[in-house]
N, C-alpha and C positions, 0 to 999 in steps of 0.2 A: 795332635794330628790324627785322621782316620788312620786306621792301620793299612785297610786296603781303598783306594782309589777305585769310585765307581766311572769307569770312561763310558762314556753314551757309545755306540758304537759308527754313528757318522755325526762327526762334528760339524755343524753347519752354524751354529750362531754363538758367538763370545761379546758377553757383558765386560767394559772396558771402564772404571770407575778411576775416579781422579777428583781432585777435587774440586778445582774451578779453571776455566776453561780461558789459559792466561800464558802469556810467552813465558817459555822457561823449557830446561830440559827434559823437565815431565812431562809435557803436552807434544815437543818434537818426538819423543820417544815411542809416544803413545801414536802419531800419527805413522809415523814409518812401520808400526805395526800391521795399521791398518791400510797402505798404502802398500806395503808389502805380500800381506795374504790377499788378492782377489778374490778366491773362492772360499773366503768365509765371509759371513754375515756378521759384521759388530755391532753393535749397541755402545755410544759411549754416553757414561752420563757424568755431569758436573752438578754442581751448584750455583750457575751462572756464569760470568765473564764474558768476556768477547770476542777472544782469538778462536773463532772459529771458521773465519774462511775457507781456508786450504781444508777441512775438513769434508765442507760441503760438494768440493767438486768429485768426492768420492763417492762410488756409487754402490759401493760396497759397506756403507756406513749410515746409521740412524742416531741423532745428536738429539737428545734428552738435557736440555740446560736446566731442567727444574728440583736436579740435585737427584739424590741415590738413595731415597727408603728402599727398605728392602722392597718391598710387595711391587714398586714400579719396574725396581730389578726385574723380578721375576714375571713380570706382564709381560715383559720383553722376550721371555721362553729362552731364553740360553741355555746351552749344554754345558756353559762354564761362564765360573765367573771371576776375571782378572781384575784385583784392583792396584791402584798404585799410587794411593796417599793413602795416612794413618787416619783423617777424618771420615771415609765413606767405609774403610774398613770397620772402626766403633761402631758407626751405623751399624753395619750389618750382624754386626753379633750382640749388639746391647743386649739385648735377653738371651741372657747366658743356655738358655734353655733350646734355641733354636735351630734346628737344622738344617739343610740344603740338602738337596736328593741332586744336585749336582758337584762337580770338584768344584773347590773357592781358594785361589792362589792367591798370595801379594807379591811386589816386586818393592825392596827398599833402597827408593834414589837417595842414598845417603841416608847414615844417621841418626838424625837432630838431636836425639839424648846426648850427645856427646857436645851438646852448649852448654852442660852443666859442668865440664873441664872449664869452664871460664865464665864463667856466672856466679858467684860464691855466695855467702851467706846462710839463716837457717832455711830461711824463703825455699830459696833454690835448692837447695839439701830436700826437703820436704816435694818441691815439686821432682825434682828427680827422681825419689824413691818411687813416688805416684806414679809416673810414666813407665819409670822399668816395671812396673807391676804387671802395667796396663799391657806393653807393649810383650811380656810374656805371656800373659792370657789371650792376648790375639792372634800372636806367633803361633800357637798349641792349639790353636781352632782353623785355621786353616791347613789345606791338604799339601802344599809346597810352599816355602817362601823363599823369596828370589833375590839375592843381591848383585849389584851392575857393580861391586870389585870385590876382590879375591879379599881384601881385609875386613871390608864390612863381613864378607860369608863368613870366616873364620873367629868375627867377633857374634854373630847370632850365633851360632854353633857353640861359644866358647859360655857368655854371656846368659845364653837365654835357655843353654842346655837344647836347643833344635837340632834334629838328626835331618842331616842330609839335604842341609842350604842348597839352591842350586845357582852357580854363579854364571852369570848373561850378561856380558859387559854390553855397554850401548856401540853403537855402532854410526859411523859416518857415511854419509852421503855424500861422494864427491862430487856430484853432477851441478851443484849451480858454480859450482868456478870456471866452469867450461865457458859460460858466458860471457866473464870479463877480460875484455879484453885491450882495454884500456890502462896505460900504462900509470905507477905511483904519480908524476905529477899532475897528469889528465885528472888520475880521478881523487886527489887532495881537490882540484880547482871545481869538480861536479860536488864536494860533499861539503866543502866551504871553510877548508882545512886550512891551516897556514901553509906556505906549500917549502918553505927552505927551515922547517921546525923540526927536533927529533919529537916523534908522537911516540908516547907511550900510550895504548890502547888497554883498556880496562871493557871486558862485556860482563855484564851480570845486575841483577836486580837490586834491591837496597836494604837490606836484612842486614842484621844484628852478624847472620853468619858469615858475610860475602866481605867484611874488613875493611870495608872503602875509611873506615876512622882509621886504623893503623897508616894506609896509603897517605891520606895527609898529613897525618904526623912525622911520615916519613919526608914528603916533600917539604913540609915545614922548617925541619931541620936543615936542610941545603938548599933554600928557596933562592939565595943569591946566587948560588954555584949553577943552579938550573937556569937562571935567565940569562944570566951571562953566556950560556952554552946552548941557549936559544930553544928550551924542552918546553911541552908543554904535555897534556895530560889529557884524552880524549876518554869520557864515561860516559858507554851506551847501555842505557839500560833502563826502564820504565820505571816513572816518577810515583813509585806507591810509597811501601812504607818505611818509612825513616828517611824516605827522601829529601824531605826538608830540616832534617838535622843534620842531614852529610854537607848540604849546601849551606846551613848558618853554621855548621863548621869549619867549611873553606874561609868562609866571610873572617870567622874570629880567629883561627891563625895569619889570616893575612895574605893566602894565595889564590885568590879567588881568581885573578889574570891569569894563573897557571892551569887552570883548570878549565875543560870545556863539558858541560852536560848537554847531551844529545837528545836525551828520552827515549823511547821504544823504537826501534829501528826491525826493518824487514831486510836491510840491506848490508847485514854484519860483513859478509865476505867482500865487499866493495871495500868498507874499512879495514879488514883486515889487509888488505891489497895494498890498502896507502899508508899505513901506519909503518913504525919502525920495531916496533917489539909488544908482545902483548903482556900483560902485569896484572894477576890475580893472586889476590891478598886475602885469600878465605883462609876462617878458621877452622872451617872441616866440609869436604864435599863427598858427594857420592863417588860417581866419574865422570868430571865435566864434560858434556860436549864443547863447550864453549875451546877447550883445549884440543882435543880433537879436531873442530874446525881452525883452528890457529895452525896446529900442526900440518894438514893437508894442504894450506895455502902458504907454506911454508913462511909463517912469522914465528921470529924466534920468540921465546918465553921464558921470563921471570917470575917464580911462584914460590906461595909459601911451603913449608915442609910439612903438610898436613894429610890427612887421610883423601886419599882420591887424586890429587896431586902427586903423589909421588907415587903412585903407580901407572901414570903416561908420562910424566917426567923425571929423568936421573942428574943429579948435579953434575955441570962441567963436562957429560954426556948425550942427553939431549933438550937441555934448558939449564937455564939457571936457578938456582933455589936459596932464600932466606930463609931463617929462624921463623917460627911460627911467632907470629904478634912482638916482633920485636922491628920495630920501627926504625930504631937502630942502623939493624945488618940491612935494614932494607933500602936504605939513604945509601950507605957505602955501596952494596951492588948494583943500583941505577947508577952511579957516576963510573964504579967498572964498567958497568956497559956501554956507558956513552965515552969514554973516556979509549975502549978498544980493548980489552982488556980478554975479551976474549971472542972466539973464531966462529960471532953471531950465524955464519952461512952453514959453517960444519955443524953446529947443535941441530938448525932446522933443517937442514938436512936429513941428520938421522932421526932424530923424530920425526918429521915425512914417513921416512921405510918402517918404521915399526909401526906406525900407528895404518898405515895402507897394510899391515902384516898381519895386524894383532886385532882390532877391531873395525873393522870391513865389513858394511851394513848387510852384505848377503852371509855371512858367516851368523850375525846377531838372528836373523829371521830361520836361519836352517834350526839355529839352537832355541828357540820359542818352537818351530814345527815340530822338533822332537820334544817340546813339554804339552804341547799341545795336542798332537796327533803319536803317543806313545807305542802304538803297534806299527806302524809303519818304518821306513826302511830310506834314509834321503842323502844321496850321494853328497859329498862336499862339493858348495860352488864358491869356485873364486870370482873376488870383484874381477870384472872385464880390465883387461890391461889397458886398456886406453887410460883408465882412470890415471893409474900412475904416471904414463907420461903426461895425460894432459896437468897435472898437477909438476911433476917436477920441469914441464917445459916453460910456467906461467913465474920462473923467479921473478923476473922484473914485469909481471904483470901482462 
């Protein structure tokens, strides 16, 4: 890292790199940034996709789909430049030689080296060594790197030898629950749900990381116990990659009526609304939003015991938690759940107040304002209260 950080002295434009412009908690992250600072000027660029709607009604914002060379970077004239995927960051430093006459941060949404805990072989041995390489020569060329939970920071620090990680958990928005108003069975009957079914609610994409194979091997095992007891299994989440291995997997164990895939949804909080509990099976995250928003609309949650998980949920405290990739433990605590087993309103309950406590999307933008605007001086703002009650008044929707 520079020793000393050159700050421009009026920040007015921040380059915002990522790497394709796609649902997920990278792109919400990146937009509450820029929905959050008015008075600066972004620049985001990708390398295509399409979730870029909600970007454009900002008018504070200029969208670059045609990817992140450096040199288009810097046409854009930024006084800094944030990225936050490891593919636009290689970009920008592939000639080891090169420098930036401005600061150049990253933010790490999770991980990913940490697939090679569960990828074996010399393959994977080889490609790991490769990546921790890579990813400490990129850590040491940028001026700050950021991680959204307190274990990721303490594993770059620990790991990759980086002084002075700085940790900026993600932050929620409560404001579109304010909308629904519609109660569980209303809106099971708008979303085409079974409406006297227990839903287990799954959000997330289809990656190797996100476990939806563990999930059915777990249903597999008590697939009679589940129908008899009338479950079923709602997975919202865009049909990319490995999508259709998750689905000729349901096929070949046999639960494929237990399972409903949804695709890309704009309307997570509506499911979360009608569903009975939410159930993510990753084997290693950053810090999900996806939990977060479960927590705020108070649906209780079952998760694995993995990194980023268990820092917004405590077992038996404010969720439930399985053995990481044990299919197992993960059969036996669906049927405690469904079975009553434990006090599904007091977990979501308390995580509601921690997570409205701990990560509170104005709390997330003041702590980017002091990485960003370093000489300045910015009072702490609490989320508006309304937020909490309107969240803890919406139990039954």
């Amino acid at each position: 890292m520079n020793a000393a950080i050159a700050y421009p002295p009026r920040l007015r434009r921040i380059a915002l790199l990522t790497d394709r412009f796609v649902v997920g908690g990278g792109a919400e992250h990146i937009y509450q940034i820029a929905r959050g600072m008015p008075e600066v000027e972004f620049g985001i660029f990708a390398d295509g996709g399409d979730d870029t709607g909600r970007f454009e009604n900002l008018l504070n914002v200029q969208l670059f789909r045609g990817g992140y060379a450096p040199q288009e970077v810097l046409d854009f004239k930024p006084d800094l430049i944030h990225v936050h995927h490891l593919r636009p960051l290689t970009r920008l430093f592939l000639n080891p030689l090169r420098r930036y006459r401005m600061p150049v941060y990253f933010t790490a949404h999770g991980m990913h080296i940490h697939q090679y805990e569960f990828l074996k072989g010399p393959l994977n041995m080889l490609k790991h060594r490769l990546r921790f390489q890579l990813e400490r020569y990129l850590f040491h060329r940028v001026d700050k790197v950021v991680a959204v939970s307190r274990e990721d920071c303490r594993f770059i620090e620990t790991a990759y030898r980086v002084r002075g990680c700085e940790y900026i958990p993600n932050g929620i928005d409560c404001r579109g629950i304010e909308n629904i108003t519609l109660g569980k069975t209303a809106l099971r009957r708008e979303l085409a749900l079974p409406e006297n079914a227990w839903l287990f609610l799954t959000v997330a994409r289809f990656p190797f990381q996100k476990g939806h194979d563990v999930l059915l091997e777990a249903v597999a095992r008590i697939q009679q116990d589940l129908r008899e007891r009338g479950v079923m299994f709602v997975l919202v989440g865009g049909m990319g990659q490995r999508f259709s291995e998750i689905q000729a997997l349901a096929e070949a164990l046999g639960v494929s009526d237990l399972v409903r895939f949804t695709g890309s949804r704009d309307d997570v909080y509506r499911f979360m609304k009608a569903c009975d509990l939410l159930l993510l099976p990753s084997r290693w995250e950053g810090l999900p939003i996806t939990l977060l928003e479960a927590a705020v609309c108070r649906l209780p949650m079952l998760v694995s015991d993995t990194y980023g998980n268990r820092e917004i949920v405590t077992h038996r405290q404010s969720g439930v938690m399985f053995e990481n990739e044990n299919s197992a433990e993960l059969a036996e605590r669906m049927l405690e759940v469904i079975d009553g087993r434990y006090d599904l309103s007091k977990l979501a309950d308390r995580a509601c107040r921690e997570t409205l406590a701990q990560y509170a999307l104005p709390d997330m933008l003041m702590r980017l304002r002091k990485l960003y605007f370093p000489h300045k001086s910015y009072p702490k703002i609490q989320p508006p209260l309304r937020w909490e009650s309107v969240v803890l008044d919406l139990k039954d929707g």
